[in-house]
SESE-561095 format. One record per residue (C-alpha): residue number from 1; x, y, z. Coordinates in pm, whole numbers. Example, Ala and Ser with C-alpha at 12.3 -4.5 7.8 and 13.67 -1.06 7.14 Angstrom:
# residues 2
R   num        X        Y        Z
R     1     1230     -450      780
R     2     1367     -106      714
***
This chain:
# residues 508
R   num        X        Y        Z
R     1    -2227     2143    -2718
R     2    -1848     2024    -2804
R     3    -1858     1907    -3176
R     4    -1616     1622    -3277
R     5    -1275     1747    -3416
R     6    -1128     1571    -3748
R     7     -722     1521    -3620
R     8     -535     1741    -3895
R     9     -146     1738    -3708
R    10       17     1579    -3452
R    11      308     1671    -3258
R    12      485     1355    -3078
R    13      762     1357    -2843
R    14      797     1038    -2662
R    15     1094      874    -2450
R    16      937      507    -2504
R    17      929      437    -2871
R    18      742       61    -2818
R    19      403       90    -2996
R    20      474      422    -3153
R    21      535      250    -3520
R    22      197      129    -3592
R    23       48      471    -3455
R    24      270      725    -3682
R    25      238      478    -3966
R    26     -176      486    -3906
R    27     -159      891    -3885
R    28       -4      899    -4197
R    29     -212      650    -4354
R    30     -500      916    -4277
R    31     -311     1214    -4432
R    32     -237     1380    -4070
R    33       87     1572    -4074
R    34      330     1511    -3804
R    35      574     1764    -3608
R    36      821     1529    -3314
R    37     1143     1625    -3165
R    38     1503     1432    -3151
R    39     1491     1063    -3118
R    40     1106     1072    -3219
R    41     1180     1192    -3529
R    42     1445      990    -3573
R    43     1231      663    -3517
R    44      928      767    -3697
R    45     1142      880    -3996
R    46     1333      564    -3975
R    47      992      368    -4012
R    48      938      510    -4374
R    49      656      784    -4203
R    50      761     1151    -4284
R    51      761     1369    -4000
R    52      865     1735    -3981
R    53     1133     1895    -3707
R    54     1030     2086    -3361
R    55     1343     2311    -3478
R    56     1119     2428    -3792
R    57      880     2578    -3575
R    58     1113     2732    -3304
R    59     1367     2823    -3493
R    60     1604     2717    -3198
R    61     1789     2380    -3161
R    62     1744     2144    -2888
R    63     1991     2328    -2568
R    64     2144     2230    -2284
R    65     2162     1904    -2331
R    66     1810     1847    -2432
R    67     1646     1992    -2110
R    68     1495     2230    -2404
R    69     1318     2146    -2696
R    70      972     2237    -2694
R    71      947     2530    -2486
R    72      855     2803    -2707
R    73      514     2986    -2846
R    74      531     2818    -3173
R    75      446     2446    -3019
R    76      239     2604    -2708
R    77       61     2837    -2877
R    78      -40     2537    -3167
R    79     -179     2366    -2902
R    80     -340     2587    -2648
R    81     -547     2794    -2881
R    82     -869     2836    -2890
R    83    -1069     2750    -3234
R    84    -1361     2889    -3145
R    85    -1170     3268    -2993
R    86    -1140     3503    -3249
R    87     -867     3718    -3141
R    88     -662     3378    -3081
R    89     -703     3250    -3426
R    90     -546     3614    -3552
R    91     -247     3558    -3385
R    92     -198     3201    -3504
R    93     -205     3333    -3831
R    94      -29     3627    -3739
R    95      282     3481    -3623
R    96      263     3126    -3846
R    97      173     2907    -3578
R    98       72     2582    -3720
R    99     -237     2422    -3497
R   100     -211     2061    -3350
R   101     -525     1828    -3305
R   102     -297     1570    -3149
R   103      -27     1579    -2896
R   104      151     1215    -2806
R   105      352     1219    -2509
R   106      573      954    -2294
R   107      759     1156    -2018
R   108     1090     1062    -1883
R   109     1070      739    -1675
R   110     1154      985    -1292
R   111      998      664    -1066
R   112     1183      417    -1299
R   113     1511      596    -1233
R   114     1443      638     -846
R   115     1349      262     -822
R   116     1655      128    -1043
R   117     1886      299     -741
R   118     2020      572     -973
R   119     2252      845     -866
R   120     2075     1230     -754
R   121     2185     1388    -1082
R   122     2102     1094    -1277
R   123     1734     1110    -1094
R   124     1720     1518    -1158
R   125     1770     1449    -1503
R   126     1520     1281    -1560
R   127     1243     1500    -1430
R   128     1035     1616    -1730
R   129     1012     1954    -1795
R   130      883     1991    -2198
R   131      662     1642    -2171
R   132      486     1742    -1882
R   133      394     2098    -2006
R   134      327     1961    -2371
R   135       48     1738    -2173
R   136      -90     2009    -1943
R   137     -166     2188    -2257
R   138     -333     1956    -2440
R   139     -519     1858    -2138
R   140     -628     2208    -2085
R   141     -738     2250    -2421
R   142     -916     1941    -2459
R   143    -1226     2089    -2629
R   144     -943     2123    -2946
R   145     -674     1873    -2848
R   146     -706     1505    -2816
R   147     -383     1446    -2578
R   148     -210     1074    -2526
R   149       -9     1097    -2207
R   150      107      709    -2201
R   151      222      464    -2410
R   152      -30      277    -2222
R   153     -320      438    -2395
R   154     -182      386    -2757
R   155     -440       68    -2795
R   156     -713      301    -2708
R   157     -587      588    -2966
R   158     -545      315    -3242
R   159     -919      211    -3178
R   160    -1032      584    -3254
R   161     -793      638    -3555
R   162     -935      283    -3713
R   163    -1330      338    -3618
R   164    -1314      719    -3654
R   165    -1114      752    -3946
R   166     -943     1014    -3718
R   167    -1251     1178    -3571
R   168    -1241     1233    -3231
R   169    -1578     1300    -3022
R   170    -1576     1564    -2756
R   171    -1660     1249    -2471
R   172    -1336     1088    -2591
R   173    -1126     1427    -2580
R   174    -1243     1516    -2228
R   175    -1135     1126    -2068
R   176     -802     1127    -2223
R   177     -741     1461    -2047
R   178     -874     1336    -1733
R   179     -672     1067    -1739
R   180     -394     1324    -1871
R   181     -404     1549    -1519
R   182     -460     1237    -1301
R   183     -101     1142    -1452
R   184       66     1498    -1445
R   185      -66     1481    -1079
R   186       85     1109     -990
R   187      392     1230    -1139
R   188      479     1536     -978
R   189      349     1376     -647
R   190      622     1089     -708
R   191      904     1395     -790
R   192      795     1603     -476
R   193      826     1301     -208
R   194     1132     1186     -384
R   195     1288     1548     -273
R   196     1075     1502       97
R   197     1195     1180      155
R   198     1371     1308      518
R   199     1027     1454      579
R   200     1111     1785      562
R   201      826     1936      408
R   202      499     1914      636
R   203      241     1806      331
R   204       64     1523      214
R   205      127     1446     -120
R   206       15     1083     -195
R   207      -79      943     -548
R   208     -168      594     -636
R   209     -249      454     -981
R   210     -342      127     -953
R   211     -714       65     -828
R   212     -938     -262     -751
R   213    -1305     -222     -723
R   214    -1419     -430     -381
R   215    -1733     -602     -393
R   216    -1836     -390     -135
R   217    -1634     -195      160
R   218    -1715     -259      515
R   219    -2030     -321      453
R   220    -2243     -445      188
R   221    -2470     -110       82
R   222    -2093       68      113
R   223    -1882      105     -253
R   224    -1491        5     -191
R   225    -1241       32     -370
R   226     -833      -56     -294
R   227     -596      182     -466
R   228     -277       16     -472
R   229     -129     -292     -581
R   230     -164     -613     -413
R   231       43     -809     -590
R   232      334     -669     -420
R   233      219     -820     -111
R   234       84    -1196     -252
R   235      -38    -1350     -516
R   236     -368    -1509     -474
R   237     -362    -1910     -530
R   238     -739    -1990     -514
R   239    -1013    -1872     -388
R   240    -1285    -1593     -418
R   241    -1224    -1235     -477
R   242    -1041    -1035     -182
R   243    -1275     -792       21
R   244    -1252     -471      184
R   245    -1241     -655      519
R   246    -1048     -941      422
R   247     -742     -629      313
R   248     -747     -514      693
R   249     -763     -836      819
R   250     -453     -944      580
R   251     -292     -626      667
R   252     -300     -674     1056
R   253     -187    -1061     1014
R   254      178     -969      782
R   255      230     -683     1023
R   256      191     -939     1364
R   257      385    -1193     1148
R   258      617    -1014     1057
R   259      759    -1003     1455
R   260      807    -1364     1427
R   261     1171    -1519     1312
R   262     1077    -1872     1496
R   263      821    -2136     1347
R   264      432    -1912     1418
R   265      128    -1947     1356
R   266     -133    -1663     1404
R   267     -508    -1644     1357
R   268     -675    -1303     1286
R   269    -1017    -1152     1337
R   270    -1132     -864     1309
R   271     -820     -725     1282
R   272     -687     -879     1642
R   273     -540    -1192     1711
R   274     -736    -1470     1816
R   275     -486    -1722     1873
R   276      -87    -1732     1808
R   277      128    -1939     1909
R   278      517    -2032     1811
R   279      641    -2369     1821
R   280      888    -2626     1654
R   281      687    -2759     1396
R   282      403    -2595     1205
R   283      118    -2836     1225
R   284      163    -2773     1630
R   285      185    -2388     1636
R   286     -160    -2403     1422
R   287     -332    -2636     1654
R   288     -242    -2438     1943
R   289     -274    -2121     1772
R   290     -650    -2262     1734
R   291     -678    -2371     2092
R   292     -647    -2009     2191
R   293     -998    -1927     2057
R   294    -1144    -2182     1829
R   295    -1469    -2011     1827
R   296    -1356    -1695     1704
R   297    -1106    -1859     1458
R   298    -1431    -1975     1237
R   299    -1376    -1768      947
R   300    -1027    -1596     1046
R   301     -776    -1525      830
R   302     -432    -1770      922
R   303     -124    -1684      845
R   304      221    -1862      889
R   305      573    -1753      827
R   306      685    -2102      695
R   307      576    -2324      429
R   308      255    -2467      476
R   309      268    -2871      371
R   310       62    -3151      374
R   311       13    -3220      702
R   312      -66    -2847      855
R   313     -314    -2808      533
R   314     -471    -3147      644
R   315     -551    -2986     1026
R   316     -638    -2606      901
R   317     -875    -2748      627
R   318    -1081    -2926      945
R   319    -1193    -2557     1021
R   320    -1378    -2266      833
R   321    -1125    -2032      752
R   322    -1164    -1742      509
R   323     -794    -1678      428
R   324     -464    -1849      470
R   325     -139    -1677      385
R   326      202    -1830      377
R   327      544    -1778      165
R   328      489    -2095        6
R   329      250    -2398      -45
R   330      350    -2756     -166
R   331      111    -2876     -450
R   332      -55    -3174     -193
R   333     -128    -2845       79
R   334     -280    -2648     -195
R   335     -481    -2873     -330
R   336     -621    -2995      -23
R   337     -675    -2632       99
R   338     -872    -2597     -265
R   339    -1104    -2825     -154
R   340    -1302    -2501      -28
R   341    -1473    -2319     -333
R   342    -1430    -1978     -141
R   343    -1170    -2010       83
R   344     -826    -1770      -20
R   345     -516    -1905      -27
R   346     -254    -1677      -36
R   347      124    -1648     -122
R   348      305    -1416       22
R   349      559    -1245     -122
R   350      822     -993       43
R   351      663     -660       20
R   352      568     -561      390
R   353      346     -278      489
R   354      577       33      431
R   355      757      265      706
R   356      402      478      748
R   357       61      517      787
R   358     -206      721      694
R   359     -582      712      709
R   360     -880     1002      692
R   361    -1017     1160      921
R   362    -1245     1504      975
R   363    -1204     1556      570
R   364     -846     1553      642
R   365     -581     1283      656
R   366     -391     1129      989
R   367      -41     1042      953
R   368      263      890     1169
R   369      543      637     1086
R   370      439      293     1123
R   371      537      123     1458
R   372      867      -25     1411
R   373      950      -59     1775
R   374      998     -445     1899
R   375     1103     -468     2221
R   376     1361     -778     2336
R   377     1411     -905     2659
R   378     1770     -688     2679
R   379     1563     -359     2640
R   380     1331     -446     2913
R   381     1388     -292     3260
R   382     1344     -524     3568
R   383     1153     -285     3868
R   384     1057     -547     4114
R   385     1296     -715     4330
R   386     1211    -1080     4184
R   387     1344    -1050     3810
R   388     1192    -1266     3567
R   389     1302    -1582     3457
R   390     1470    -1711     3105
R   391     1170    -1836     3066
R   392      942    -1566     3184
R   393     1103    -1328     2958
R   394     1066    -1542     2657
R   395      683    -1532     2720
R   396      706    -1183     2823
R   397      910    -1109     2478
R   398      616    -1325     2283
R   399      294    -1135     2454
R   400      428     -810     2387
R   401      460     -841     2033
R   402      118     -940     2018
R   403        0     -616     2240
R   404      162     -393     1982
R   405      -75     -553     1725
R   406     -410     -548     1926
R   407     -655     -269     1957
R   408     -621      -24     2304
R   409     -673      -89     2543
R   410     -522     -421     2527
R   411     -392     -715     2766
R   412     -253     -997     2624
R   413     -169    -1350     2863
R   414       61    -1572     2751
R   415      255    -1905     2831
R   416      505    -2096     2653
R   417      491    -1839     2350
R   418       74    -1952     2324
R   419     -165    -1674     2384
R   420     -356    -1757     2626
R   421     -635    -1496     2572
R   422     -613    -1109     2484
R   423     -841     -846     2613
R   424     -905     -586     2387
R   425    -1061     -290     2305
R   426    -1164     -173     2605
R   427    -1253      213     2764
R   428    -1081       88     3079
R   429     -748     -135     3106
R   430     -880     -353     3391
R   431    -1184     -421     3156
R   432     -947     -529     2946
R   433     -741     -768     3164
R   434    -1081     -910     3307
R   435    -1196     -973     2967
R   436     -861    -1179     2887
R   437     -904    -1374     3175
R   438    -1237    -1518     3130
R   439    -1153    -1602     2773
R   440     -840    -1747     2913
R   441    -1055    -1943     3165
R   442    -1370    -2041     2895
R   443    -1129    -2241     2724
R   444     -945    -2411     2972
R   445     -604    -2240     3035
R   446     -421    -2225     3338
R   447     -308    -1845     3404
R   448      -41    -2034     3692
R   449      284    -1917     3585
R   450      142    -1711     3297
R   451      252    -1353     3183
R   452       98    -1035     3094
R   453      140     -751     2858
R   454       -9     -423     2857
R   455        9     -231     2544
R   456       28      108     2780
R   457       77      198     3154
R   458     -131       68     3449
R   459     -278      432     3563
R   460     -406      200     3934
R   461     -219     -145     4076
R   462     -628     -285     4024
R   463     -460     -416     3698
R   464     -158     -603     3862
R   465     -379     -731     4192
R   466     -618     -890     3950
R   467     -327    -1024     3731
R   468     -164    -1152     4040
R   469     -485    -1363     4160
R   470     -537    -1476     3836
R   471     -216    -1714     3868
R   472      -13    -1491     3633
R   473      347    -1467     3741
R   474      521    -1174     3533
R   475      416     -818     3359
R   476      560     -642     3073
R   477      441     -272     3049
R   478      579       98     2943
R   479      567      210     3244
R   480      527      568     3266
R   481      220      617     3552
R   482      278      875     3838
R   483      101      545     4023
R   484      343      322     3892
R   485      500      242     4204
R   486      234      139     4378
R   487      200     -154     4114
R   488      585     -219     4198
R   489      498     -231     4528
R   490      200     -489     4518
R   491      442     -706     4290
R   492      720     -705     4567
R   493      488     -772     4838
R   494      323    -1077     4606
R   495      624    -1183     4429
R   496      543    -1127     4077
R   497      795    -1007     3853
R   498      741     -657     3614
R   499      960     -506     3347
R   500      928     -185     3179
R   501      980      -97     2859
R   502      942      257     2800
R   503      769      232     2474
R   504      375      209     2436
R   505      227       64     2199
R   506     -163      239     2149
R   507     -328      127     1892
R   508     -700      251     1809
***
């Protein structure tokens, strides 16, 4: 068993000096001797705390132009040797090594720099070499060393120095080093994808610091946990705390959204839309929107991409919904939007969902870039003799953003930028289209004149025959079937109108 340690010297080298004062000034206070390096020394000594020079030990200034300062066996070997080792204690004493207890590092702010739109050299200089190495050691030899990788743990540090008058139990030396190596780790994962960022190098490096504990995950006897930070995305208004479910759900509904430049409206379940619909005003695209499903809009999450006021909140706040997301509220909306204890109301802010993807999968992790294809009507290919109308293509422009977002196998039927009904998930596309049409049908739409998307290639022309005596009037699809002229053909001899796009959209 680990005894406690009583801290006897510190060496500090930090780039942050915030907080630093009342630490060196508390060390001192408690008769521990301190060793720091260039502008660390120069702030604690300037605080009326004595503090002796890294150059005392090495024997070497700090070179070319600072990118060495501590490497050398004099700091190293004060840190990373072994009390309880014999043969390592000789040499300590051999060669006048002086031992450290303590080692207080801030490294070099490398994802500050990056972020702040620095210049390559300015971003390579600020890669730590010493800081990092100073903190793998003390990690390393945490059964000696208590290490302080962050300014952010200097509250924590002051707490031992104050209750342990400097004595440091072996429980509290091995979770600062834990949390020492989970930052060595974050940072060197931020430096290496900095250098991949043209993809170059086929590894997965991801490292994430910020976690939320979930109530539960996907279901309630499963732990969850969201590592990353959601207040990039929105900040939350009222309502309960966010679930694992309600995260994909509110991840599905920005990414839809996001398609959207004219006044929409879209309700999401289970990660699908359930209704959308765009329209001039946005109390009208949410009642439509609604009309699309209202069954499976009970408990949805809603999102809009314009203000939501008085008179939308009024109309949504007639339903059950779990979440609604907008850019902005007026005070009247949110307040009459509060009037549900649970309910999550959401501001969005800019942050979308990144240019990729990743989730696990066989112990190992899937990745791709995110789907950032959006098709317009000037992309899309007429292959029938009748071409679509201004109109059809508007519709046709409208479904097939919502395809993109919908789980394969997926249909989508739409008219007058409403969706009339989606089918999705499906083993089979014409499963899929059947399913869309008697939703479409339960709640009273008229497929006459409607269109359809496909989020991949009819394989038969079952898909367009069905389509075609269900009323609808013109398909958007990739195209890409050796059978795809025999849908052609079927739409010439009926009339109905079918663009390609050339780009699928699978999403399982």
């Amino acid at each position: 068993m680990m005894s406690d340690i009583k801290i006897k010297r510190a060496f500090i080298s930090v780039y942050y000096k915030d907080g630093l004062e009342a630490i060196v000034k508390k060390l001192s206070e408690l008769g521990v001797a301190i060793i720091s390096t260039g502008g660390s020394w120069d702030f604690i000594t300037a605080s009326g705390v004595p503090a002796g020079k890294v150059e005392e030990i090495t024997t070497y200034p700090s070179i070319l132009g600072g990118r060495v300062k501590t490497l050398h066996p004099g700091v190293f070997g004060g840190i990373l040797a072994r009390r309880e080792n014999e043969t390592d204690m000789k040499q300590v004493t051999e060669y006048n090594i002086p031992l450290f207890d303590l080692v207080i590092v801030d490294l070099y702010p490398f994802g500050e720099t990056v972020a702040s739109g620095a210049s390559d050299q300015e971003i390579i200089e600020k890669i730590d070499i010493g800081g990092i190495s100073l903190i793998r050691a003390g990690a390393k030899n945490w059964a000696d060393v208590l290490i302080i990788s962050s300014r952010n743990q200097y509250g924590s540090l002051m707490e031992i120095l104050d209750n342990g008058k400097g004595t440091v139990t072996s429980e509290e030396r091995y979770r600062f080093a834990l949390e020492a190596f989970a930052m060595t780790s974050h940072y060197d994962s931020a430096i290496f994808n900095w250098f991949n960022r043209n993809g170059d190098a086929t590894v997965f490096s991801k490292s994430i610091t910020e976690s939320h504990t979930l109530r539960y995950g996907e279901n309630p006897h499963q732990k969850g946990v969201f590592f990353g930070d959601p207040d990039r995305s929105f900040v939350r208004l009222h309502g309960k705390e966010i679930s694992y479910n309600n995260l994909l759900d509110i991840e599905s509904a920005i990414s839809l959204i996001d398609e959207f430049d004219d006044v929409t409206c879209a309700i999401i379940k289970h990660n699908n839309a359930c209704g959308v619909a765009s329209r001039p005003a946005l109390k009208e695209a949410w009642e439509d929107a609604l009309a699309c499903d209202p069954v499976s809009a009970y408990g949805g999450v809603v999102i809009v991409n314009r203000e939501v006021d008085e008179i939308a909140a009024a109309e949504m706040d007639k339903v059950f919904l779990e979440v609604v997301m907008a850019p902005s509220f007026t005070p009247g909306a949110v307040k009459i939007l509060s009037s549900k204890k649970n309910r999550i109301i959401l501001q969005r802010r800019s942050a979308g969902n990144g240019r990729e993807s990743f989730r696990s999968m066989l112990g190992g992790v899937l990745w791709q870039e995110r789907d950032s294809s959006t098709e317009q009507a000037s992309g899309m290919r007429p292959v029938t003799a009748r071409q679509p109308s201004e109109e059809e293509y508007l519709d046709m422009v409208f479904a097939n953003k919502i395809v993109k977002h919908s789980r394969s196998n997926a249909i989508v039927l739409a008219k007058n930028r409403q969706l009339c009904a989606s089918g999705i998930g499906q083993t089979s596309r014409i499963d899929a289209l059947r399913q869309a049409i008697q939703k479409a049908k339960a709640f009273g739409f008229s497929l006459e004149g409607a269109v359809m998307a496909s989020d991949a290639y009819f394989p038969f022309a079952d898909s367009v025959t069905t389509a075609h005596e269900a009323g609808i009037a013109a398909v958007v699809q990739p195209g890409g079937s050796v059978r795809d002229q025999e849908s052609i053909d079927y739409c010439n001899k009926t009339g109905v109108a079918m663009v390609f796009t050339g780009v699928r959209h699978f999403k399982h």
